[in-house]
C-alpha positions, 0 to 999 in steps of 0.5 A: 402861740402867736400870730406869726408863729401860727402863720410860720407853720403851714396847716395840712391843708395848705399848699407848701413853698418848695423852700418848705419842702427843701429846708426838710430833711430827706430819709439819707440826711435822717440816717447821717443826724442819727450817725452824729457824724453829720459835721464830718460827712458834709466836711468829706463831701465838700472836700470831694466835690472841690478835688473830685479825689478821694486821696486828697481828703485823707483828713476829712476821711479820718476825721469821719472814721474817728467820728464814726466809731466814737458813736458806736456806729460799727455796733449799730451797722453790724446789728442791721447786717446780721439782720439781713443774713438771717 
């Protein structure tokens, strides 16, 4: 490892930049990478938050639905569902 590379990377003990801290993805950022429909989430959510309504993101929405079960995510949610009722 280089010495630059040693440095990028902060020890345990170091204190870290808040950049550090917000360039990490949270627990809500994990769970959507592990969707594979991260791309068209973000696309959905920017389109919201330009138009403030849902009816005009009619494209993003089908793109994240198609997206979705592509992944097989209706599989992976109904299985941690029918955990919770037992």
């Amino acid at each position: 490892m280089t010495d630059k590379q040693e440095k990028a990377t902060p020890k345990a003990d170091e204190p870290r930049s808040v950049a550090d801290v917000e360039d990490e993805p949270d627990a809500w950022e994990e769970r959507i990478n592990r969707t594979g429909c991260a791309a068209e989430n973000a696309k959905l959510t920017d389109c919201w938050h330009e138009t403030k309504d849902w009816r005009q993101c009619s494209a993003e929405m089908l793109a994240f639905q198609k997206c979705w079960k592509q992944n097989h995510n209706d599989d992976r949610t109904d299985m941690k569902d029918a955990d919770k009722e037992s």
